[in-house]
N, C-alpha and C positions, 0 to 999 in steps of 0.2 A: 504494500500500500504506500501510494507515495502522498503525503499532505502538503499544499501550497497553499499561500496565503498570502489575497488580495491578486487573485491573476487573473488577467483580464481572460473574459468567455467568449470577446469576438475569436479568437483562435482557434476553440473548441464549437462554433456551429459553422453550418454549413455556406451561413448570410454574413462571416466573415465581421459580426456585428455585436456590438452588446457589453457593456461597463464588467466591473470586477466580481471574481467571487470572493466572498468575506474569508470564508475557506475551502478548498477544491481538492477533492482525494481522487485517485485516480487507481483505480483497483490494479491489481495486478494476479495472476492467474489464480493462484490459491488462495484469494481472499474470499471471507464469506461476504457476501453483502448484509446479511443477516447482522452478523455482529457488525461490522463498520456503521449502520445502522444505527444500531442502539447505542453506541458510544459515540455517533455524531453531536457537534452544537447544532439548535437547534434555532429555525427551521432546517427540515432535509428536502433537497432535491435531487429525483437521479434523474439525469439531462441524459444518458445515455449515448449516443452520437453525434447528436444537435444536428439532426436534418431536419428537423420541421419546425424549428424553434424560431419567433424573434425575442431575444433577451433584450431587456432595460437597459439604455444606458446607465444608468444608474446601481447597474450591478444588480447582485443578488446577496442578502443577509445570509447568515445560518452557514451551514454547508450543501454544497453543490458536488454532488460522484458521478462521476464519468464510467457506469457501468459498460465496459467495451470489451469484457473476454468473458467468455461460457463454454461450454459440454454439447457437444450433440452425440445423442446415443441411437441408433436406429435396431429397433426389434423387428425378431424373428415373425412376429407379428403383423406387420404394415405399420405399427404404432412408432412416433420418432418424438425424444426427450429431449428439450434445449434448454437449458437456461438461458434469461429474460437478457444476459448480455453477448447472446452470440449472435453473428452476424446473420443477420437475415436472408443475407443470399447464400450465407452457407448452410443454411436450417435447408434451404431450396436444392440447392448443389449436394448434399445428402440424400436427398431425398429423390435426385435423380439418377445420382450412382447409384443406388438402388435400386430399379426398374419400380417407383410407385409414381403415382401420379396421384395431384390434387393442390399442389402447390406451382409447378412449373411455368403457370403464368404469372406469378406474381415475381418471376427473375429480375434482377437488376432492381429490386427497390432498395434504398440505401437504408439505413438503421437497424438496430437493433430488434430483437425478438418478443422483447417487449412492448415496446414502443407499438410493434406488429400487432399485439393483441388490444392494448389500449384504442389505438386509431380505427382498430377492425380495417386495416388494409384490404383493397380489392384490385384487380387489372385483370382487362381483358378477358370478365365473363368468368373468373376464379376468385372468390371471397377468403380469407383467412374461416372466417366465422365456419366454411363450408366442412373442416377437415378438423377442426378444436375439438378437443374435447374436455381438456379441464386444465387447471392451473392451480400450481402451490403460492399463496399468498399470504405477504408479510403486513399486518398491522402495525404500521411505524410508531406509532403513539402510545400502544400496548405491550409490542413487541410476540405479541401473540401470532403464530403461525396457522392457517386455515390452508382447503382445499376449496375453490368454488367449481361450481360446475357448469358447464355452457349456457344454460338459462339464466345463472347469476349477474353475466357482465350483458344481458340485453344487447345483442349485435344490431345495429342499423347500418344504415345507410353513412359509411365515415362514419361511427357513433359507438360507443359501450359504456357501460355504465361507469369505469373505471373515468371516463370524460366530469363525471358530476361534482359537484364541490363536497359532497358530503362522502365523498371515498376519496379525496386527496390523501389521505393518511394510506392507503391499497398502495404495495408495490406488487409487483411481479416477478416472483423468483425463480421460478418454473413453467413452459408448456409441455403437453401431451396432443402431438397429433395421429389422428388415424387417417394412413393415407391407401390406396388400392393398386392389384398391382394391374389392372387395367383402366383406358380411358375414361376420365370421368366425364367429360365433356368435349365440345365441341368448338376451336377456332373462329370465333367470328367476326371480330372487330376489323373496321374496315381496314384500318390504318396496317394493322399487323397482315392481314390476306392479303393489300396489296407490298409491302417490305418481304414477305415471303414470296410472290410473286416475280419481285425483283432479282433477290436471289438465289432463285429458282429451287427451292427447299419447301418442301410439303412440311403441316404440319402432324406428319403421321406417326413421329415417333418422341421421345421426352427431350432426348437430344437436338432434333431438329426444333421443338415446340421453343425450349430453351434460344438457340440460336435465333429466330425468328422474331420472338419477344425483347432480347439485346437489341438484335437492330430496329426495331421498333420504337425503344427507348431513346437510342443514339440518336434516331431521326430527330425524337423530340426534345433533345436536348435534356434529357433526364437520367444520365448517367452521371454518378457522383464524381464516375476520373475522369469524365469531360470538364469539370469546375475544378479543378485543381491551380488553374492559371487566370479565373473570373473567366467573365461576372461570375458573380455567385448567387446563389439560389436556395429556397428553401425547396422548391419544387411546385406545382400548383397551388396556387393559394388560399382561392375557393371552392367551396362545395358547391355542386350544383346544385340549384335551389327546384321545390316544389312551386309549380305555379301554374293558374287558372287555365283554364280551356283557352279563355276569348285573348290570352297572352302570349299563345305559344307561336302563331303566325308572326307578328308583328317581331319576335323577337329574333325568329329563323330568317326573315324578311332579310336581316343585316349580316345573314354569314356569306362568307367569298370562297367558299369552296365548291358550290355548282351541287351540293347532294341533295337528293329530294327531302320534302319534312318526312313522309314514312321511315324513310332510313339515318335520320340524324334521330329521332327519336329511338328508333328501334337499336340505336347506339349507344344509347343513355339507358336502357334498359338491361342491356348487357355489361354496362358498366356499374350495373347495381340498384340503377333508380327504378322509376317506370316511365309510362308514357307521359307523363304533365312533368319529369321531372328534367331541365332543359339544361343544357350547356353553358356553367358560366363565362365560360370564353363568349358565346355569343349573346351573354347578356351585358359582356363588360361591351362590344363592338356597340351593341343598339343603344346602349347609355352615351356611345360616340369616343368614349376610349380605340386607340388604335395600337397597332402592333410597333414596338417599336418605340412609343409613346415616352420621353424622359422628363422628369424634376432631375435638374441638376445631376448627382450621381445614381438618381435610383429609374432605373427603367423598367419598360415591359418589354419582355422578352420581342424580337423582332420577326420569330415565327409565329411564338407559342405564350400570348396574350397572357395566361393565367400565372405565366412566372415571372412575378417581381424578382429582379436582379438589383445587383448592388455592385455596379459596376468597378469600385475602387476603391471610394472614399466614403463610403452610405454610412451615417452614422445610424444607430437604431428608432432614433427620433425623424430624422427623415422617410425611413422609410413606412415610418406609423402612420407619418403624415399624409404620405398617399394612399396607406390604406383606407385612411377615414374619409377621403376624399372620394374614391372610390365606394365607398359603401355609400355616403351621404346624396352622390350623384344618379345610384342607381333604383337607391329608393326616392327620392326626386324626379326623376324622369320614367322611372318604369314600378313603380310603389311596389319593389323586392327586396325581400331581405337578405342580404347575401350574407352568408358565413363562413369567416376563415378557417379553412384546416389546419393552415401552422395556429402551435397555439404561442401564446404571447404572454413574454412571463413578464413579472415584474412590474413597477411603477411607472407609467408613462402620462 
């Protein structure tokens, strides 16, 4: 276990962004988080890999653990064990040197396995929630150890119960997944059919699904060792919202990509929502935000609308600034409420 004190946290997120932590432990293979835990100042935060994080300039009080090393065990079963700090695409990459299937679209998301069950991760027609089946969980406040079990953390759409204020004290020190050792599904998002098309790779095996879903990502700019040199990125940064029948024309009206409304819906469907539930890329375009769009150092991405970038110099304050702007703008011109998936910590 290594302890620092007073280090700044833009280094450890993704958005390259964000004040001090008061004190910052950074595990190391053999530590338990359990104990580290209990003998934390307090408050605790596990910020895990800081991919979807905006932190406060102003830092963070307490201590802040940088949960980034865990265990993946794969049974004779189909059943696969990680703990809540291994890498998520190697919970994935297990799971397909294996011959099982049920995670393999969800390749290339960056963060931890925790964070993975918290956010209730989905891509490309594969939910985390689809393969869960329970989790060892630490009571920080207590220090009391539980098992919950998949109806406990209420999976939605981006959502689980572990999101609520009244389980901020919940960590996640363990998952169990049951994965199959045949197909669980079906390839269908447009973006992925046609990057497989391109490179002329079927998605008929775990290997090819795997490959296919990479360059998928690459296209869109959502691969974490593609941000190694900026901008930087937390990743998409709103949910798609749920919204009215007599909304959903006016708001498709504004996309530039030529696809019918049947099939940008029936896109959002496979990405988890349903039919009312629309793209907020195309509700940031019909609010009149564009691709490419800058404040000063903080941009929107110039394919891929929904990532706010931090091209350089984005302090954390800057870029809140455009979020609220963006929120304030689209419930003003189209009365939606958008919701950010990065969560955002700290006093702003």
């Amino acid at each position: 276990m290594k302890l620092q004190r007073n280090v700044s946290l833009a280094d450890h997120t993704s958005l390259k962004a964000g004040g001090p932590a008061e004190n910052l432990v950074i595990l190391d293979e053999n530590d338990s988080l359990t104990d580290v835990i209990k003998q934390a100042d307090r408050p605790v935060r596990v910020l895990g890999f800081g991919t979807n994080v905006l932190v406060s300039d102003k830092g963070l009080p307490g201590t802040v653990i940088l949960n980034q090393s865990g265990q993946i065990e794969v049974g004779d079963n189909g059943q696969i064990k990680a703990t809540s700090g291994a890498v998520w695409d190697d919970v994935v990459r297990a799971a397909i040197n294996s011959g099982l299937y049920g995670l393999e679209f969800t390749s290339g998301i960056p963060g931890g396995t925790g964070a993975a069950i918290a956010g209730s991760i989905a891509a490309y027609g594969q939910k985390v929630a689809d393969t869960f089946v329970q989790a060892t969980m630490l009571d920080s406040d207590s220090g009391e150890v539980t098992t919950w079990q998949k109806d406990q953390f209420d999976f939605g759409y981006r959502s689980s119960s572990l999101q609520q204020s009244d389980n901020s004290h919940m960590v996640v020190l363990g998952v169990v997944f049951q994965l199959q050792p045949d197909a669980t599904g079906k390839l269908e998002y447009e973006s992925a059919l046609k990057a497989a098309k391109d490179i002329g790779v079927k998605p008929d095996t775990l290997d090819n699904r795997r490959r296919i879903i990479l360059e998928t990502r690459r296209r869109a700019g959502s691969l974490l060792s593609d941000m190694n040199q900026g901008p930087w990125t937390a990743g998409s940064f709103f949910k798609n919202p749920l919204v009215n029948e007599t909304q959903v024309d006016a708001i498709i009206g504004h996309d530039e990509t030529g696809i019918s409304r049947e099939k940008l819906l029936r896109q959002n469907v496979i990405h988890g929502g349903d039919k009312t539930r629309v793209s907020a890329a195309h509700v940031l375009l019909a609010a009149g935000f564009h691709r490419g769009q800058t404040w000063g150092p903080v941009r929107l991405h110039p394919d891929h609308i929904l990532k706010i970038e931090n091209t350089g110099t984005a302090t954390a304050s800057q870029i809140y600034d455009v979020i609220r702007e963006i929120l304030s703008t689209v419930k003003q011109k189209l009365d939606i409420e958008l919701e950010p998936e990065v969560r955002i910590i700290g006093e702003f």
